[in-house]
N, C-alpha and C positions, 0 to 999 in steps of 0.2 A: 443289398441294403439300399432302402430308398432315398432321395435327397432328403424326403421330411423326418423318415426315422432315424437317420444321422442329426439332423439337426434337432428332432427332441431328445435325442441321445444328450447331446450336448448342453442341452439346456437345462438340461437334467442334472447334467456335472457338476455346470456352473454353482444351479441353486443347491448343490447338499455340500458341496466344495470338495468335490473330488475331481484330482485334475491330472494332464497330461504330465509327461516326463520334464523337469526341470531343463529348459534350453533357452539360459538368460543371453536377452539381444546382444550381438555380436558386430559391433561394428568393425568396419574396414581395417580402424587404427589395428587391431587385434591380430597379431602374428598366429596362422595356422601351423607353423613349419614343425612349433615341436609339439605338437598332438603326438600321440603313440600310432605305431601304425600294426593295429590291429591283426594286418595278416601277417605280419611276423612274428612270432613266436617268440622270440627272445625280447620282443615289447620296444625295438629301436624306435628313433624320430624321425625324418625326413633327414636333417643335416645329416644321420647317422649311416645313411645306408646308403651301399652300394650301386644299387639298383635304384636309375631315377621313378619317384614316387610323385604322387602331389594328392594329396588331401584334401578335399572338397568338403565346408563345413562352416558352422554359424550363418552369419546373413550373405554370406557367398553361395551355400547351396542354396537357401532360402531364396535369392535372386536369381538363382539358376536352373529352379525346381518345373519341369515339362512334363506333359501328357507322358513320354516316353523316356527311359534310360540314356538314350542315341541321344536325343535332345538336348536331355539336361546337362548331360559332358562334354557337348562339343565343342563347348570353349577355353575346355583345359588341352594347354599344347601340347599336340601331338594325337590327339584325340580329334576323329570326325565321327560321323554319322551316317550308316548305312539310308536313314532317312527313304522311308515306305508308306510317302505320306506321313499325316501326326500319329498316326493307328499304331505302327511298326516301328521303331528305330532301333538300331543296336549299336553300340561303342564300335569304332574302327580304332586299331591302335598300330598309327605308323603301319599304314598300308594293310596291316592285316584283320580279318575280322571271322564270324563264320563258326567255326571248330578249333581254330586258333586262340580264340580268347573266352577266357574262362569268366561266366556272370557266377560269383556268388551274393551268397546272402548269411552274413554272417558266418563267414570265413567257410561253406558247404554249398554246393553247387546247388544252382533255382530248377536245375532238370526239367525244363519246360522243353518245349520247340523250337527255341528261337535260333540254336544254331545249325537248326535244319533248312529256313529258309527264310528270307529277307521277312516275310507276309506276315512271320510270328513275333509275337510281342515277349520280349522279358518279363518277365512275372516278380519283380520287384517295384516299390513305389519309393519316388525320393521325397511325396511328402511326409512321411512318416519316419523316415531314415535320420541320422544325429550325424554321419557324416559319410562318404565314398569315397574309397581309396582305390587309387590309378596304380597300378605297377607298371610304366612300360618297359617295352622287353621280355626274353624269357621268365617266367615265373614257375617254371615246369617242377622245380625241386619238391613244393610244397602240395603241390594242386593238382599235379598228372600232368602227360602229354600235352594235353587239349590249353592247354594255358601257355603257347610255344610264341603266343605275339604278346601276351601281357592278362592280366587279372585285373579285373573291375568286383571291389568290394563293397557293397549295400551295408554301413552296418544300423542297427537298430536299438532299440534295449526289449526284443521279444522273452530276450532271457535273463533274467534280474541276474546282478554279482555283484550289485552292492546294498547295502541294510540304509530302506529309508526311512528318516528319522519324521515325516509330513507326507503329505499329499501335494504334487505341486504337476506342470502340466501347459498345454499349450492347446490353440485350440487355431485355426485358419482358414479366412476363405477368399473364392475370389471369383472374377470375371473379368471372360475374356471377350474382348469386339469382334475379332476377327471369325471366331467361330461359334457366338455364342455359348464360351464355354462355362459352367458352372462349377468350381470345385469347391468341397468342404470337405476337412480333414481335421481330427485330433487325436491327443493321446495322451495318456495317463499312467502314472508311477505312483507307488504306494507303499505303504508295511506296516508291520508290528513286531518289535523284535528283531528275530531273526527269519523270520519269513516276509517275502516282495511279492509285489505284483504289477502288471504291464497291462495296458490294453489301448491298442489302438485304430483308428477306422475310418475310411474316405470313402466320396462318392466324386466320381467325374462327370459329366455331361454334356455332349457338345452337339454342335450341327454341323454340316457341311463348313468347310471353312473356305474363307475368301481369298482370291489371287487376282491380280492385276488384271485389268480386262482384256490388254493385250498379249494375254497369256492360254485366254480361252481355249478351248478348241472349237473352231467354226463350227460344228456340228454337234455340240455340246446345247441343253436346253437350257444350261444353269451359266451363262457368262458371269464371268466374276465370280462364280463357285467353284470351288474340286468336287465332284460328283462324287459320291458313294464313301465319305471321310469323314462321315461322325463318329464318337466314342460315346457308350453307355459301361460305365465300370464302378467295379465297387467290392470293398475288401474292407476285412476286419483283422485284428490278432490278438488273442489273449495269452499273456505270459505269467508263471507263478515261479519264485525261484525260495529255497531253502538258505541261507546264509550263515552257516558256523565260522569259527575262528579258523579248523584248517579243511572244512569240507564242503564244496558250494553245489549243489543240484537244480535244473532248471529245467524246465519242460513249455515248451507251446505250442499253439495248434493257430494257423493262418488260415484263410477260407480267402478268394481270389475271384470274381465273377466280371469275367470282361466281351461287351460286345461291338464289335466293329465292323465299320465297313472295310473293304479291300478296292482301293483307286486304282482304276486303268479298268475291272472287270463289269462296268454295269453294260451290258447286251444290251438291251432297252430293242428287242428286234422288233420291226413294224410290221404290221400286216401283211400280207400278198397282196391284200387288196386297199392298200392305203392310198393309191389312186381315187377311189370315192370316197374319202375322207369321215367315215361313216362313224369315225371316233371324235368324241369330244376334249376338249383337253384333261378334264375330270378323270375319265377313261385313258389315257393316253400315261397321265400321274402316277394311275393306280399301276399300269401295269411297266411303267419302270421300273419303281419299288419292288414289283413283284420278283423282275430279272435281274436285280442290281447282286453281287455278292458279297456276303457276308460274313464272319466268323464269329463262332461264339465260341468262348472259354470261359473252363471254369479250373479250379486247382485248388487242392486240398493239400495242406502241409504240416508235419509235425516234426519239432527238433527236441535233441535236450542235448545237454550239457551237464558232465560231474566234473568239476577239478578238486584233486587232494594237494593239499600244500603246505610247506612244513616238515616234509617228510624228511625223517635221518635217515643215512644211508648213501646206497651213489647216486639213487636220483630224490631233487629236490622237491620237484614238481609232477601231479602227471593229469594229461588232462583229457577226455574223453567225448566226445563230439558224434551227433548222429542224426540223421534226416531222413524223414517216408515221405514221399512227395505222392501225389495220384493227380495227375495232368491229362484235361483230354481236353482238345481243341477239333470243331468242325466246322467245314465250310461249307454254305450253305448257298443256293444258285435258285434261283425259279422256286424257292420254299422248300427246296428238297435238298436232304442231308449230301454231299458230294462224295465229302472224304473225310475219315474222322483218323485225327494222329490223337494216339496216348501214350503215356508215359509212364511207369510204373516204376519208380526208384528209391534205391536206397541205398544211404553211403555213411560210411563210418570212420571216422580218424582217432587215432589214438597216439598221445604221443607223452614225451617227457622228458623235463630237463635235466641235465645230471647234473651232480657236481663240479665244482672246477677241477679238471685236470691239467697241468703243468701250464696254466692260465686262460685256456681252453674253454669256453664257456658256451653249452649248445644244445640241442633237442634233437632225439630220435624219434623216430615211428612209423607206425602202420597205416595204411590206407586202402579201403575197400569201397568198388562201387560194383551196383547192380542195377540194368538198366532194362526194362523190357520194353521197345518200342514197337506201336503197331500202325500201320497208315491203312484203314481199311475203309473201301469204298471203288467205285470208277474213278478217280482221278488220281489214287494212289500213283504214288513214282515211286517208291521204294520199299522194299518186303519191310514185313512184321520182323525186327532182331533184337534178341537178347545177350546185350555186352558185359559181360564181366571183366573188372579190374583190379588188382594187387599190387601193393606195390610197398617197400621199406625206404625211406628218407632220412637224410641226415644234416640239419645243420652248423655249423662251428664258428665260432667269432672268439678273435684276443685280439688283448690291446697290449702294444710295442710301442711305450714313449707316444709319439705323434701319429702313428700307423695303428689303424682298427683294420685287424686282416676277419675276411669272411671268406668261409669256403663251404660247399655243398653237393651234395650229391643225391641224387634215385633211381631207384631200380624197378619198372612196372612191367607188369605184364596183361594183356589185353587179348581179351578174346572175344570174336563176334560171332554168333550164331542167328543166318538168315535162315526165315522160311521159304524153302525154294516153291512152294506152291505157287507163290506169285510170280510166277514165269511160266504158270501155263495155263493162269485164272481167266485169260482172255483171249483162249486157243478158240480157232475155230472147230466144226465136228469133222474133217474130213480126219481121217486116218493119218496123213501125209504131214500136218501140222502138228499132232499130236507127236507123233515120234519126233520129229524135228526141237521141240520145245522140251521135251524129254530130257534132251542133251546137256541143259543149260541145269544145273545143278553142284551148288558150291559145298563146300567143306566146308566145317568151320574154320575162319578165319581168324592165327593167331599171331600175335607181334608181341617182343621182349622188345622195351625199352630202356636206355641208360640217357642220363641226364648228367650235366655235372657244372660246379660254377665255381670261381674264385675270382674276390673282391678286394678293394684295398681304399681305406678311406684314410685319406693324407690330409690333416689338418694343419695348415699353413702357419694361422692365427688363430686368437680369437672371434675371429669374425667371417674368415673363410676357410675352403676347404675343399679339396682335388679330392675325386671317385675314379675308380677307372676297376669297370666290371669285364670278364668273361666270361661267356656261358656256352655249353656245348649241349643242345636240348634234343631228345630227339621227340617225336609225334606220332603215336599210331592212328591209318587211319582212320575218319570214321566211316559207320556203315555206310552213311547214302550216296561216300565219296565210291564207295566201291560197287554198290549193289545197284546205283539206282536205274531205273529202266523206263521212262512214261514222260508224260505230260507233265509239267511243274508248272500250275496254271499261274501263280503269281507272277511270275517269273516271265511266260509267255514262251518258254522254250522244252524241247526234248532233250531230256536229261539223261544222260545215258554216264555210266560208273565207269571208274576204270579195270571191273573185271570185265569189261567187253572189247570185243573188236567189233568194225566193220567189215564186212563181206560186199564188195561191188559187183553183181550184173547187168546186163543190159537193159533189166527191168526192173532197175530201184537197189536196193541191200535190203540186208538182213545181221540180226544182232547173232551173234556166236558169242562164248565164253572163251573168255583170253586165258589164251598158256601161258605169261606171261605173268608173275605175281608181283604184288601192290608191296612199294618196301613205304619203310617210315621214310616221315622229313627229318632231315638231321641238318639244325639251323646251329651256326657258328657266329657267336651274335656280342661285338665288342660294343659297349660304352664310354664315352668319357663324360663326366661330369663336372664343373666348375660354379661351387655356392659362393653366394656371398650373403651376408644376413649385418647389416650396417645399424647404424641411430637412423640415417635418412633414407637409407638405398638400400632396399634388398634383389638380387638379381641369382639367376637360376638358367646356365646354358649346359647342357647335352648335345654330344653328336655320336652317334650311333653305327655301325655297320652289321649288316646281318646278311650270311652265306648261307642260302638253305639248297642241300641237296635233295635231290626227288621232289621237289613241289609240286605241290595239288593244284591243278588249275581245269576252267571249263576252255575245251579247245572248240573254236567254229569247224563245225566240219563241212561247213557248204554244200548238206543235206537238207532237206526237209520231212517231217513227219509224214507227208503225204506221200514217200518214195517207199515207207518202211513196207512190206512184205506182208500182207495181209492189212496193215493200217485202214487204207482207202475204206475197206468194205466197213468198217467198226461203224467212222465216220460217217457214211452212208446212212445207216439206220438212226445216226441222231436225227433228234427234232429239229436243231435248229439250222440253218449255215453252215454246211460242212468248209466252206471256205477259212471261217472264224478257226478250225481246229488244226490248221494247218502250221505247223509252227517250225524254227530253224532246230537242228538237233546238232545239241552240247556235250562232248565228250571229253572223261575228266582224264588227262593227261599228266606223267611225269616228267621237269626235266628241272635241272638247276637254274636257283635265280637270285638274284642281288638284291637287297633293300637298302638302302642308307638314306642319311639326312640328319636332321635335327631340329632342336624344341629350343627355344629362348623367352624366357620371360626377364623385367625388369618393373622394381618397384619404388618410385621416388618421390616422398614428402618431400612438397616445393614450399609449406608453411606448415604453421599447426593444423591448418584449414584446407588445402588444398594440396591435392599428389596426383601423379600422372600413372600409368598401370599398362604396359606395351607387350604384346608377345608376338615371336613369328614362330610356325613350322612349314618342316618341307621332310616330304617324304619321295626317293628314286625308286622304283622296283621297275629289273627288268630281266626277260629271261637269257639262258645263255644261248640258246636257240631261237630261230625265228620259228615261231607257233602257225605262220602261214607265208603263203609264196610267194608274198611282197617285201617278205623281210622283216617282218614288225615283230620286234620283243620284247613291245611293252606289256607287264602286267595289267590286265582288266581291271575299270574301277577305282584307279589310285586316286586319293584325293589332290588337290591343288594346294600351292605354298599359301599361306595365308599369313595378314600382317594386320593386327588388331591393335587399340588403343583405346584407352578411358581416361575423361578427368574424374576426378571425385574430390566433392566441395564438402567438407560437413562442419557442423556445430555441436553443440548437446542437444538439440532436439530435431536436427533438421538433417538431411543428409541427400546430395543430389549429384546425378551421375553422366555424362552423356560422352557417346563412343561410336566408333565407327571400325566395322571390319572386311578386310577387302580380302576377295577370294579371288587369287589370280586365274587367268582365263588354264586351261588345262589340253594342252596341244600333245601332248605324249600318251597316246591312246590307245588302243588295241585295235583288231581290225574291222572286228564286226563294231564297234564305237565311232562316235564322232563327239568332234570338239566342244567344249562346254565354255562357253563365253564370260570372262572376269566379272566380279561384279562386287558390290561396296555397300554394306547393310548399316543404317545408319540407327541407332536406340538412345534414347535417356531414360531417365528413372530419377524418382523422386521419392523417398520415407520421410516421415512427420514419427518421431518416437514423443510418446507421453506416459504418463501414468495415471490409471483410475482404480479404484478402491485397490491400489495394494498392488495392480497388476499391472507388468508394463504389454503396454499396446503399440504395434507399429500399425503404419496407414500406411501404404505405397499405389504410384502411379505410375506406371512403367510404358514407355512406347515403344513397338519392334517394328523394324524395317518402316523407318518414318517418312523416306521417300519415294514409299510403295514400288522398290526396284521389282522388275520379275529377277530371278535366283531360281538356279538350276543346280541340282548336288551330282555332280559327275558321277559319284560312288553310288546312286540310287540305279536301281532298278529301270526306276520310274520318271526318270529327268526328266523326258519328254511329253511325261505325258502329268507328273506331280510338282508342280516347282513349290517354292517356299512360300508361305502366305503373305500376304499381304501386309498392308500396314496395318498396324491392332494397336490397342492398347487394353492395357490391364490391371484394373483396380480390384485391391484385397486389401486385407486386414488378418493381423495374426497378435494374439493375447495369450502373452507368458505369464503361469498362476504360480 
């Protein structure tokens, strides 16, 4: 969808008055804490649960709202951003991220690519979204293994469940300096009756974005630009939902079309003969663009939703949940297709609440996923596999006087089935390699997981309240942790799975299939919590410990791609630089490892006008083994403690904010890593709230990184080669109907 056909869309709205979903302005004053939290079942609030939560929503998402997911959360504690460039980002939660943490969208997994590789984008939008729920920690009970560091919830109103009585709606856009970006977004709620309806739709646009000059690379033709980190995107969703007194039914279909560049891969190779300079700069433009790479995504999605309620009998409630995703994403090099990942998924939950039993009040159910992924192409790193998952869940909560006890349990079972073709797709013809690659041929790969948790929420007072969760989670892996084999060009490294070994000769190694098999992570993961929710002060501290046995990790092996056993000659017949293809080879390793830390926030009205708003986190991970022969056992990629703050000044029409956040330098590194230098990102913002015919309108003027620091994200990929942009600023407008 183009920027102008969203924008006659919307014009369109406006003038017959049909409008987006009713999301009246939310100021700061406005406590989030007891929202429901959607992915729990039993419908708790933040003070209520066990498991530290935090809720992202009104003009805090609205303020928070980025090109990417990673982005848009990185300022709720304990949350950073894998940050892949603006293109990529994905939630890190407390050191973990990846396969570890589960992206839904309305409470069913987005089954995109993103937890295959940093390059891949979530397939969720938070401009469209009414709020995001943080689980940190285990959330395994609910959502499967893959959720073993925490659940990031998108929710929306794609599926109507409530009966609306008008047409009412939102409509948003904006501009951004730093990368010429353009956004327009809206959306709409409706009814008659007992029948609803949903529709809503964005378009992004950007250019290369800006970074401090001193940040360039010499050799770079765009100083002051990140080369190859535009966004061209754009997505819609139509929802229609049924509304009875005890039976609700909902269905929609999402459509997703994103294209990007990929920073760090534009080649731009010059001539042989660029000594006679027989190119013009014209010529020179064209054929960057031509070698720059790419990705284009598209993704088709449909859910629905029946809940029966009311029911007599032992269960009260039951509710029914289901999702066909069709995801294919490729990347594109020299205008030629490289490697195309798809996805083909489908996942089903089924659950329902009983009745109270001897005060017992909880939900059972089923859980099924179907997963067919394929990566096909020369750049492929990991086979074409089909995962299947099962699994039965149980939650339970009662209340004793001042003690809310929670306890839970699941039971899944997971099975992967690789195509071993792709281990002998890039045999050479002698004989000799042929039988050799023969060899390498996996079974299906299956793992039995148990999960289990128990919670206790000690209410003090009225005003505060002691949590103190345990969870015992286990993870099966996933495929590309076990299969992968190749080049993982975002990445810039050879990825090699943990069903391999290394073979050393005198003349390079060679990949073998390991005797050795792939167990779960089995993470033993305490929390403690301390709320307080005041007239003037609300304040929010966790501190965490997490024991994970078997952890998945990439180990340096102090190889190169160029040693691999037949490699050299592939390399040879490319076009371009075989040197360029030469890359360090990652191998996914088990051993035990520590995570601990904690998340602090603090919130204090210093008038009716003015309140201060502080948080810190720190995350430790480290292994119990040293991963190389210097000793080092730090985990790869951890983020750095961080120590944030805002004033926020408001009125009834006026609202103005200014903050600064310092990201400590990060010395505890891995081996193949080097140190990421402290640094202190400084922003304001400014909203003007009014009303015209009827509708209220915010204005905002926001400034990021205002003294243009360079900022490097340790957890990127890409540190050195993507840092954070520049100084910007961004003006929008958004009109509640």
């Amino acid at each position: 969808m183009t920027m102008f056909k969203l924008s006659a869309l919307c014009s369109a709205l406006i003038s017959t008055g049909i409008y987006a979903v009713e999301k009246p302005i939310q100021k700061d004053e406005q406590s989030i804490e007891t929202l429901v939290i959607t992915a729990n079942p039993i419908g708790r609030s933040v003070l209520e649960s066990a498991t530290p939560v935090t809720i992202l929503g009104g003009e805090a998402l609205d303020n928070s709202q980025a090109a990417t997911l990673g982005e848009t959360l990185k300022g709720v504690p304990g949350v950073n951003s894998t940050y892949f460039g603006p293109v990529a980002s994905s939630p890190i939660i407390r050191g973990l991220d990846g396969p570890r943490v589960k992206i839904l969208q309305n409470g069913l997994d987005t089954s995109d690519a993103s937890r295959v590789g940093p390059d891949h984008v979530t397939t969720v939008e938070a401009s469209t979204a009414t709020q995001i729920e943080v689980l940190r920690g285990p959330a395994t009970l609910l959502y499967g293994s893959g959720a073993i560091g925490g659940v990031v919830n998108v929710v929306d109103n794609r599926l109507p469940r409530e009966r609306q009585d008008d047409i009412n709606g939102e409509v948003a856009t904006s501009y951004d300096s730093v990368s010429n970006e353009k956004m327009l977004s809206g959306d709409i709620n409706g009814g008659t009756g007992n029948f609803a309806f949903h529709a809503d739709g964005f378009t992004r646009d950007s250019d290369d974005y800006e970074i401090p000059d001193e940040a360039s690379d010499a050799d770079s033709d765009s100083v002051g630009k990140l080369e190859n980190s535009a966004i061209d995107a754009s997505g819609g969703t139509v929802g229609i939902g049924w509304i009875g007194d005890d039976v609700n039914v909902a269905f929609s279909y999402a459509r997703l079309d994103n294209e990007y560049g990929i920073p760090g891969h534009e080649h731009a190779h010059e001539d042989e003969d660029h000594d006679e300079e027989e190119h013009d700069e014209e010529d020179h433009d064209a054929e960057h663009e031509e070698e720059s790479v790419f990705a284009r995504l598209k993704q088709n999605r449909y859910q629905s939703r029946i809940d029966w309620q009311n029911i007599d009998g032992p269960f009260t409630q039951i509710h029914w949940l289901n999702a066909y995703t069709d995801y294919e994403h490729s990347e594109i090099e020299d205008g030629a297709i490289g490697t195309t990942f798809s996805n083909e998924a489908k996942e089903s939950r089924l659950w329902a609440k009983h009745a109270p039993l001897s005060g017992w009040e909880g939900v059972v159910g089923v859980h099924f996923t179907s997963s067919d992924f394929s990566a096909l192409g020369e750049e492929a790193f990991t086979p074409s596999t089909e995962t299947r998952s099962t699994a039965l869940f149980v939650l339970e909560e009662k209340q004793t006087g001042v003690f809310l006890w929670q306890l839970g349990a699941r039971f899944e079972y997971t099975k992967h089935q690789p195509d071993n073709s792709f281990f002998s797709e890039d045999e050479h013809d002698d004989d000799d390699a042929d039988e050799e690659h023969e060899e390498i041929h996996f079974a299906d790969e299956s793992f039995n997981a148990s999960s289990f948790s128990a919670g206790v929420v000690y209410t003090l007072n009225e005003k505060s309240s002691l949590a103190f969760n345990y969870a015992r989670s286990e993870r099966a892996p996933s495929a590309s942790e076990i299969f992968s084999n190749g080049l993982h060009i975002s990445t810039g490294t050879f990825e090699v799975g943990a069903g391999f070994d290394i073979e050393l000769d005198d003349d390079g190694y060679e990949l073998v299939q390991s005797s050795r098999s792939v167990e779960n992570e089995v993470s033993n993961n305490l929390d403690l919590s301390y709320r307080y929710q005041g007239d003037t002060i609300t304040a929010d501290v966790s501190i965490f410990y997490n024991d994970i046995a078997n952890y998945l990790y990439e180990q340096d092996t102090g190889l190169d791609s160029e040693q691999l056993h037949g490699h050299e000659e592939e390399e040879l017949e490319d076009e371009h630089d075989h040197e360029e293809e030469v890359t360090p080879v990652f191998i996914f390793r088990q051993q035990d490892a520590v995570l601990y830390g904690f998340e602090a926030q603090l919130d204090w009205h210093l008038s009716d006008n003015l309140r201060v708003e502080s948080f810190a986190d720190y995350t430790r991970a480290k292994l119990d083994e040293a991963a190389s022969e210097d000793g080092n056992r730090n985990v790869p990629r951890i983020p750095a403690m961080r120590l944030g703050m805002q004033f926020h000044w408001e009125t009834d029409d006026w609202h103005a904010e200014l903050g600064a956040t310092h990201y400590a330098k990060q010395d505890k590194f891995a081996s193949y890593e080097t140190q990421t230098d402290g640094y202190t990102l400084v922003s304001a913002a400014m909203n003007y709230y009014t009303t015209v015919a009827d509708s209220d309108v915010t204005v905002f003027l926001k400034g990021n990184n205002l003294t243009d620091r360079v900022a490097r994200v340790h957890s990127s990929f890409l540190k050195d080669v993507a840092p954070l942009p520049g100084r910007s600023f961004v003006l929008g407008a958004r009109v509640n109907f």
